[in-house]
Structures are given as C-alpha cells and as structure tokens.
C-alpha positions as CSV (number, residue, x, y, z in Angstrom):
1,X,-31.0,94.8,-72.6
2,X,-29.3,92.3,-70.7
3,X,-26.0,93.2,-68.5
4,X,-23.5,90.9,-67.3
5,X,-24.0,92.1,-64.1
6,X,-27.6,91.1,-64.2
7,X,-26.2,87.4,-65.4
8,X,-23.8,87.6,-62.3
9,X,-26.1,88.4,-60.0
10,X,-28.8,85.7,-61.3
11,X,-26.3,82.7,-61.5
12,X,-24.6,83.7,-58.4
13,X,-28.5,83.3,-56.6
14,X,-29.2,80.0,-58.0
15,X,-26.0,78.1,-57.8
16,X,-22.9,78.5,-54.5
17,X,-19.9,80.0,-56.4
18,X,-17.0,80.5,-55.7
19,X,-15.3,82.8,-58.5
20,X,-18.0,84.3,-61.1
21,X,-16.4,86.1,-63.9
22,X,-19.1,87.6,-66.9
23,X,-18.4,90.1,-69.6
24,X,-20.6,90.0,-72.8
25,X,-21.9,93.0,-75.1
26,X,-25.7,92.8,-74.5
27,X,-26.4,90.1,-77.1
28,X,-23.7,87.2,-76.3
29,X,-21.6,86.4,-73.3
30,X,-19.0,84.8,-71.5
31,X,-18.7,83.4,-68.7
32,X,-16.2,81.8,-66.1
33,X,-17.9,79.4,-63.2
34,X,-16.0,78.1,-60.4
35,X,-18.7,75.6,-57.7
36,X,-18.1,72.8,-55.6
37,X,-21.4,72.0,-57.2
38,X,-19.5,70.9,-60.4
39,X,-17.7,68.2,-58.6
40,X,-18.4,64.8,-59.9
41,X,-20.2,66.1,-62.6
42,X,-19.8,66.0,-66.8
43,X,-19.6,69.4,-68.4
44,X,-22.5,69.0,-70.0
45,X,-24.0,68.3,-66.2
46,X,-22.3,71.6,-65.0
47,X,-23.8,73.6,-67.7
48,X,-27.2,72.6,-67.1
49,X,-26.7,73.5,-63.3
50,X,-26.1,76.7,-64.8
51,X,-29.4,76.7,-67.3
52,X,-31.3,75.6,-64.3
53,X,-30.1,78.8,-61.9
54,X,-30.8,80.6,-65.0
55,X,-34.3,79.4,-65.7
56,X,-36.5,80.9,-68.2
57,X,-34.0,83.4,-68.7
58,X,-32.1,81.5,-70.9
59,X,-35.1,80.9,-73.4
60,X,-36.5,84.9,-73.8
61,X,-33.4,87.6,-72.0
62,X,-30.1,85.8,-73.0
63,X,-29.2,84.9,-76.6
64,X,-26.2,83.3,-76.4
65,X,-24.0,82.2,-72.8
66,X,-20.3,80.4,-73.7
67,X,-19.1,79.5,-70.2
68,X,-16.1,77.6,-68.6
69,X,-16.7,75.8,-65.6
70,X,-14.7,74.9,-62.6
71,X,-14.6,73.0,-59.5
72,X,-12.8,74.9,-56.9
73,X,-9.8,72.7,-57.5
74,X,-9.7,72.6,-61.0
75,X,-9.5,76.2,-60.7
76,X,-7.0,76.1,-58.3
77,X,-4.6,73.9,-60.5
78,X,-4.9,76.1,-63.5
C-alpha cells in the first residue's frame, strides 16, 4: 500500500517545492503543492507537472491524487 510519505518523497524528487503537504488513507489522497515551477502556468499545466514527477505511478500505485497547487506567492498571499 501506498503512503503519503512515499507520494512526498516522489513528488518532492521530480519537481523543486517549496511547501509539500500529503495525507491520504492508502487508497485516495490529498495534496498541497507550492513550486516556482507553477508560475505562468494553467492548473491544468501545474497538475500535469505533478503527473509527470509522478510517472507511471499515477497509472498502477496511486488511485486517486486531489491536489491544490501554488506558486510560492500565491501561497504567500493566502
């Protein structure tokens, strides 16, 4: 089974963040992304950023990733 520490550790390897909340109960999880990678970028750009540092990952360990994402000053204003 799948942690959220796992998901932390293999988001944080493929993409420079910032802040890198998970939690999640094996099966679905959340998760909060802050990168100055985001900048510039549509949501919908931002979340495949975070597909791509997840990989295949995505298609056979993780069932179902909600996530928020940030760039360091949009988290910063909240």
């Amino acid at each position: 089974m799948v942690t959220p520490e796992q998901i932390k550790t293999w988001i944080a390897a493929g993409l420079p963040c910032e802040h890198l909340e998970l939690a999640g109960d094996g099966q679905h999880f959340e998760a909060v992304i802050v990168s100055a990678e985001f900048r510039g970028k549509s949501m919908v750009q931002q979340h495949q950023l975070v597909y791509r540092a997840l990989g295949e990952r995505m298609k056979e360990q993780i069932h179902a990733l909600s996530m928020k994402t940030y760039t360091p000053e949009e988290w910063a204003a909240r």
